[in-house]
VMD Tcl script that draws the C-alpha trace (Angstrom):
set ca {
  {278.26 111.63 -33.92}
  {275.54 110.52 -31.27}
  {273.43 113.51 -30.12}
  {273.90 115.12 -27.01}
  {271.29 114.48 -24.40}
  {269.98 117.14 -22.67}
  {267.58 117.38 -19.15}
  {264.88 118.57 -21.56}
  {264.75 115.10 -23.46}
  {263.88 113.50 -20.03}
  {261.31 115.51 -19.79}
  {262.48 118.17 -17.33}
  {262.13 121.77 -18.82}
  {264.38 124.54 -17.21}
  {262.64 127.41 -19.32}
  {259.12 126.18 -17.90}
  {260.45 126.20 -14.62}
  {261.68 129.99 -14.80}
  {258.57 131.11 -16.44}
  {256.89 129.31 -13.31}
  {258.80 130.68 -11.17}
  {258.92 134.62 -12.78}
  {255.04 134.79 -11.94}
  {255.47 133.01 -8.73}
  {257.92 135.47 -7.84}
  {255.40 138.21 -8.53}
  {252.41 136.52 -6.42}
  {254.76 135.61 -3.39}
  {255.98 139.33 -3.49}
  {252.68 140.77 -2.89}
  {252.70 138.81 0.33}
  {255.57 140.17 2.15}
  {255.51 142.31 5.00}
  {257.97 144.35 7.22}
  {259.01 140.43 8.67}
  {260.01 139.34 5.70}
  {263.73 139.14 5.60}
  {264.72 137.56 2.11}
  {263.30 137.07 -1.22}
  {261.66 134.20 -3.51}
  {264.89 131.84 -4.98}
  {266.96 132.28 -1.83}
  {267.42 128.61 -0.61}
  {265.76 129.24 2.62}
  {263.48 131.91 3.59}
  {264.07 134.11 6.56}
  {261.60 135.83 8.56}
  {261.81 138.18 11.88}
  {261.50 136.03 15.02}
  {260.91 139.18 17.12}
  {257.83 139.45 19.29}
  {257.96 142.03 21.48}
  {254.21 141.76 22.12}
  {254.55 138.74 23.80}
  {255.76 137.23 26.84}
  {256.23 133.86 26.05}
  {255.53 132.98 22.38}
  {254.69 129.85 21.30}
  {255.22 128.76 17.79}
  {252.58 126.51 16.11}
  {253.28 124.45 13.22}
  {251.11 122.61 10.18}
  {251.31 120.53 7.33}
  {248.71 119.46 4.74}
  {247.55 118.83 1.05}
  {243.95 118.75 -0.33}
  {243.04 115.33 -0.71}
  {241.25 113.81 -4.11}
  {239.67 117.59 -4.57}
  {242.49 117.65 -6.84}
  {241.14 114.88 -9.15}
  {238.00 117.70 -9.59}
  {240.27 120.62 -10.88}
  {242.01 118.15 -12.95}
  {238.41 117.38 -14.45}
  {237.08 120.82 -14.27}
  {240.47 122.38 -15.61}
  {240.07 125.17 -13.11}
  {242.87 125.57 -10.47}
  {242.45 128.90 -9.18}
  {240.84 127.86 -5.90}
  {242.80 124.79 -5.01}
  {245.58 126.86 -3.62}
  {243.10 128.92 -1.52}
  {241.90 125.71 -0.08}
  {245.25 124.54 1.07}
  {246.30 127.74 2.89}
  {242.84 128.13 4.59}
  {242.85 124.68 5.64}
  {246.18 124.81 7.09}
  {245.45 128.38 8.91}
  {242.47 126.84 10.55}
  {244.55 123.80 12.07}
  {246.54 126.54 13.79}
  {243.63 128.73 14.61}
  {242.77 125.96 16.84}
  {245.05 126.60 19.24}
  {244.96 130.08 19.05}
  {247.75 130.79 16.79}
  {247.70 133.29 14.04}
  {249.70 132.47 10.92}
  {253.36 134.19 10.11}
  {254.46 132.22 7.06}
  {253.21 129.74 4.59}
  {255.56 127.14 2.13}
  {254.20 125.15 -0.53}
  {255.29 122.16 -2.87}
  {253.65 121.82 -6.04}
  {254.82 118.95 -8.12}
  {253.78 117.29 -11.42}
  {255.02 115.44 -14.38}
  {254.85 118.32 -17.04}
  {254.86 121.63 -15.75}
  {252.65 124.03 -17.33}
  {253.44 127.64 -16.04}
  {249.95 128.69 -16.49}
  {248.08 125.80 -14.54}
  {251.35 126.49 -11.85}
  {250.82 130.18 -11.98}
  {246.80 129.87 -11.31}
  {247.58 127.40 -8.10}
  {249.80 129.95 -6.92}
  {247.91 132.62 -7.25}
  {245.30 130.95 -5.20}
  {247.73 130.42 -2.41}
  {248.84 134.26 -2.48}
  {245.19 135.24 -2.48}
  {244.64 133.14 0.75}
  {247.98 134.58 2.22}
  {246.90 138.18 1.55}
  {243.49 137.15 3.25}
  {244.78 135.78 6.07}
  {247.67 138.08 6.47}
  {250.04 135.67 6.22}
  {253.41 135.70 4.26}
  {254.04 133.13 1.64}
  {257.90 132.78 2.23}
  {258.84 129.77 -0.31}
  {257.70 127.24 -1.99}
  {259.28 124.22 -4.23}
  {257.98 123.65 -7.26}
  {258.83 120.18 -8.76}
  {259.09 118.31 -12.41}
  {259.21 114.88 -12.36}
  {258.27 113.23 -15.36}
  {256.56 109.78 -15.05}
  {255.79 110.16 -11.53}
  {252.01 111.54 -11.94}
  {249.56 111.06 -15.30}
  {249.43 113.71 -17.40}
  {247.89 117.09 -16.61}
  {248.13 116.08 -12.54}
  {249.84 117.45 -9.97}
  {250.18 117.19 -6.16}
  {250.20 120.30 -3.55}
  {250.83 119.80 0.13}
  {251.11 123.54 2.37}
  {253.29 123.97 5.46}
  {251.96 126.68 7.66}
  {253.94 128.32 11.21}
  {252.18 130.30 13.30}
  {252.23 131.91 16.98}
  {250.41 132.31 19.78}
  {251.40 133.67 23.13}
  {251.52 130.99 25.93}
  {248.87 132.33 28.38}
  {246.66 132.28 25.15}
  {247.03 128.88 23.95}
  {243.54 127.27 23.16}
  {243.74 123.30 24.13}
  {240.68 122.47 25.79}
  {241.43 121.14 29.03}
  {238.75 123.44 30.50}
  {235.91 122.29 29.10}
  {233.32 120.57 31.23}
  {229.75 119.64 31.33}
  {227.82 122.02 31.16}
  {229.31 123.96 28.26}
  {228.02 125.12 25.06}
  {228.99 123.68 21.99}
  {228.54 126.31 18.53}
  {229.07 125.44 15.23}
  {230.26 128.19 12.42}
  {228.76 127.13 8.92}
  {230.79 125.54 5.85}
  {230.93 126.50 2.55}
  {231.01 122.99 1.16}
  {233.00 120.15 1.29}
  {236.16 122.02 2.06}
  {238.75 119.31 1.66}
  {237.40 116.13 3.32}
  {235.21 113.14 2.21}
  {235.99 113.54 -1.54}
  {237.04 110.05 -2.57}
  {233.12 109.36 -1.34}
  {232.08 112.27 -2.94}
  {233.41 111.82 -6.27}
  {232.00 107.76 -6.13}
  {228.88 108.91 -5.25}
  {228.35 111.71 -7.46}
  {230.28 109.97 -11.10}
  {230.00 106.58 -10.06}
  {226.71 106.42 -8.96}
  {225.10 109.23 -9.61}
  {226.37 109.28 -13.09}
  {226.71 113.09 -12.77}
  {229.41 114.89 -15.01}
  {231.17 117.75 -13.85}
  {229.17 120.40 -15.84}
  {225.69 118.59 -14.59}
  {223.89 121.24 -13.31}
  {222.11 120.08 -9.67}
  {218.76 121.57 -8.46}
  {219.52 120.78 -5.12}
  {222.41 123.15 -5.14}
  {221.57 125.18 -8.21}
  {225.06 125.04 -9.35}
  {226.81 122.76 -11.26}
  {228.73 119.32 -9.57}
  {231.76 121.03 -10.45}
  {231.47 124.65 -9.19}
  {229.46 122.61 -6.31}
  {232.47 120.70 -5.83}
  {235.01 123.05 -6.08}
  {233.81 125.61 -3.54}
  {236.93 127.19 -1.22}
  {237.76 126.01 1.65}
  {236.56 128.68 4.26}
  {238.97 130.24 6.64}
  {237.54 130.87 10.32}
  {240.38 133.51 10.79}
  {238.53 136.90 10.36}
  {235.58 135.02 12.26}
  {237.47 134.37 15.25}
  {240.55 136.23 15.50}
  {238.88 139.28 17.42}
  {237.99 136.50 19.90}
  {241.46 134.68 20.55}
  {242.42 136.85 23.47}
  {239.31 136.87 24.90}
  {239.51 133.62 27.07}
  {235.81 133.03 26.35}
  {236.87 130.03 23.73}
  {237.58 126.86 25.95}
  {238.28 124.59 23.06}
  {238.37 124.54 19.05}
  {237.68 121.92 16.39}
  {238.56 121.87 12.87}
  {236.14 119.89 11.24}
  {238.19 117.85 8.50}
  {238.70 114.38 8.10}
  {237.14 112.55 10.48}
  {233.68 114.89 10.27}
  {232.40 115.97 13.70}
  {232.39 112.75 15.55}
  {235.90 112.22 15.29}
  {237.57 116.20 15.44}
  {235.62 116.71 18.44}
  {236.99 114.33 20.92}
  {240.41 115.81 19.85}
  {239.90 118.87 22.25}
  {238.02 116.91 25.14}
  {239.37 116.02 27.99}
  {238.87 112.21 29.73}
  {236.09 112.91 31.48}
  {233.13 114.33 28.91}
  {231.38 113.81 26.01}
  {229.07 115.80 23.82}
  {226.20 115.49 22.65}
  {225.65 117.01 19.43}
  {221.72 117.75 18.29}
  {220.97 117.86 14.66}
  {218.71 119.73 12.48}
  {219.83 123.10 14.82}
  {222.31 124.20 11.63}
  {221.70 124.71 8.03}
  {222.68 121.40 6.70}
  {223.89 121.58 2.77}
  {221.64 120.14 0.26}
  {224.81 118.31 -1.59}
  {225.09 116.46 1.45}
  {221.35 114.94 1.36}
  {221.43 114.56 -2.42}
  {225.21 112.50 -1.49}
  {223.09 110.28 0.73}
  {220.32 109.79 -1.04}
  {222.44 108.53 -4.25}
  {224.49 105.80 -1.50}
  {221.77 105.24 0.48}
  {224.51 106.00 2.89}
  {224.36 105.47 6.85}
  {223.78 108.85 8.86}
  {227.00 107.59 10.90}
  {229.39 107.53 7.92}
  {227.87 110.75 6.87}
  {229.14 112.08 9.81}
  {232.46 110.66 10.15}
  {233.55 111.40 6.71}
  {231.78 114.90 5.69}
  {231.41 118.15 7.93}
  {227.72 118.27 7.24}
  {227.73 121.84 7.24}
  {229.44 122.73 10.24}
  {233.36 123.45 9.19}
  {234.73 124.67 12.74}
  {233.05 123.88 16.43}
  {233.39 126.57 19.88}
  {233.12 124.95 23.17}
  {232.79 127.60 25.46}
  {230.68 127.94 28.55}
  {227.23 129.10 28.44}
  {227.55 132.60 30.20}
  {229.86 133.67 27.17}
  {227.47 132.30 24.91}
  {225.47 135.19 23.76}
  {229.10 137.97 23.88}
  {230.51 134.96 21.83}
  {227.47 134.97 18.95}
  {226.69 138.23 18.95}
  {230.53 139.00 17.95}
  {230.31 136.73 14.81}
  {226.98 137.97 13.81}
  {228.37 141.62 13.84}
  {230.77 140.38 11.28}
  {227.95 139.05 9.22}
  {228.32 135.24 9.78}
  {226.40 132.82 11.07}
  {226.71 130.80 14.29}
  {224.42 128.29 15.47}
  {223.89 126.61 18.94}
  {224.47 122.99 18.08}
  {224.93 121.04 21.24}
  {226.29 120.19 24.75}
  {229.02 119.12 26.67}
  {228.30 115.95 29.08}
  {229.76 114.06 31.70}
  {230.95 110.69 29.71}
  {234.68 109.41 27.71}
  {234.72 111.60 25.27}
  {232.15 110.38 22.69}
  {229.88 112.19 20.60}
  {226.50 111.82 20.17}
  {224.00 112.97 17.22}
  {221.00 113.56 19.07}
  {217.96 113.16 16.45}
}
mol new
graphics top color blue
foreach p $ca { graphics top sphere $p radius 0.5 }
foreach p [lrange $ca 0 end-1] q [lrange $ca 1 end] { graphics top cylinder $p $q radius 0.2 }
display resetview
């Protein structure tokens, strides 16, 4: 008698999946608020579209994964910050516009699930929830055997938000004249890190546990640091109508997230050296010899989200950030021109 196949034997465990899934169930659940209408392994997730607050909300939506930082947790074998990247990356592309997050989904997949590399990524992304009071409502979670090398995975975050309409950030009020401010990184966040990983392995010949004077970490930890959310920065400032525009500062660095927000008829003109540049990003150079303008167009360089605003707000603006204990520096202007950026030397 032939032997009876089973979904195991192609690779697909069931039992893997429900321990995944028990913990995830436990992280998700710390998450919830009042809004939250069903519970984790419902097919869809339900959540209260009442707000009474508002006049005319307006719901903002986001999707995104991490990029190649993944290949660096695969190397490093620590996970517990990937997920904290994805949900602060994805709040911030919201934040733009003025929204403020409601609900988060995420889709994890991988070849060979291992609850406890699952349950760490997880984690991460109910950490970031909790954070940025935001519910993580679902999630998928998916075994595919084949598809990705062994010990990978892929994550990719889906983020809604909402903002009332009279509040809605977009920049079409910006002019010349205005102030452009710059709120400090904590790394690399989630951009630039095919380069970064050439660079640093390739040319550099670093290994993940190389520890870096300029940094005084190792590549790894260096490598690995979260993805900062702007959301406690700059959510006692949505309402104000002292923020004319916003700018996420992810793939494209600051010469091509900027023009994003600008209307036709200005440019900026961004002056360099008034921030606190990273040293990873020098040493990165140095090691490519690489041109200031790719540096630029491929890494934030320090500055993970940009404020236009005009310049009588400037000082209310900065000295509401500093009260919080973070940093914001004064990093250029906006100019008559077709909106192109400029790094001023």
């Amino acid at each position: 008698m032939s032997k009876s196949i089973t979904y195991s034997d192609a690779g697909v465990s069931i039992d893997n999946a429900n321990i995944a899934l028990d913990k995830i169930k436990t992280f998700a659940k710390s998450t919830f608020n009042e809004r939250t209408l069903t519970e984790i392994g419902s097919f869809g997730g339900m959540f209260s579209g009442m707000f009474p607050e508002m006049k005319e909300p307006i719901l903002v939506a986001s999707a995104d994964g991490v990029g190649t930082k993944l290949k660096v947790a695969f190397l490093t074998g620590k996970h517990h910050t990937i997920g904290q990247d994805l949900v602060n990356h994805c709040v911030n592309d919201i934040l733009v516009q003025g929204a403020k997050p409601l609900f988060f989904l995420d889709y994890f997949a991988t070849g060979k699930l291992s609850p406890a590399v699952t349950a760490s990524v997880v984690e991460g992304i109910s950490i970031a929830c909790k954070e940025n009071k935001c519910v993580l409502l679902g999630g998928e979670t998916a075994e595919m055997p084949g598809f990705y090398a062994a010990g990978e995975y892929d994550l990719a975050g889906f983020i809604v938000g909402v903002v009332d309409k009279s509040k809605v950030i977009d920049g079409k009020s910006v002019e010349a004249g205005d102030v452009v401010l710059g709120l400090p990184s904590s790394g690399l966040h989630t951009n630039g890190y095919s380069l970064a990983r050439k660079l640093l392995f390739y040319v550099g010949h670093y290994k993940v546990d190389t520890e870096l004077k300029e940094t005084g970490e190792t590549v790894g930890d260096t490598l690995l640091k979260p993805h900062k959310s702007y959301l406690p920065t700059l959510g006692g400032l949505l309402d104000s109508g002292k923020i004319k525009g916003l700018a996420h500062v992810t793939g494209g660095g600051l010469l091509e997230n900027i023009p994003r927000i600008l209307p036709e008829n200005v440019s900026v003109e961004i002056e360099k050296g008034t921030w606190d540049e990273l040293p990873v990003f020098g040493l990165m150079q140095k090691l490519g010899n690489v041109k200031e303008t790719e540096m630029f167009r491929t890494f934030n360089m320090g500055v993970g989200m940009v404020i236009v605003c005009a310049e009588s707000d400037v000082r209310k603006i900065k000295s509401h950030i500093e009260k919080l204990g973070e940093k914001c520096f004064e990093i250029g202007r906006v100019v008559e021109g077709n909106k192109e950026i400029e790094i001023m030397q």
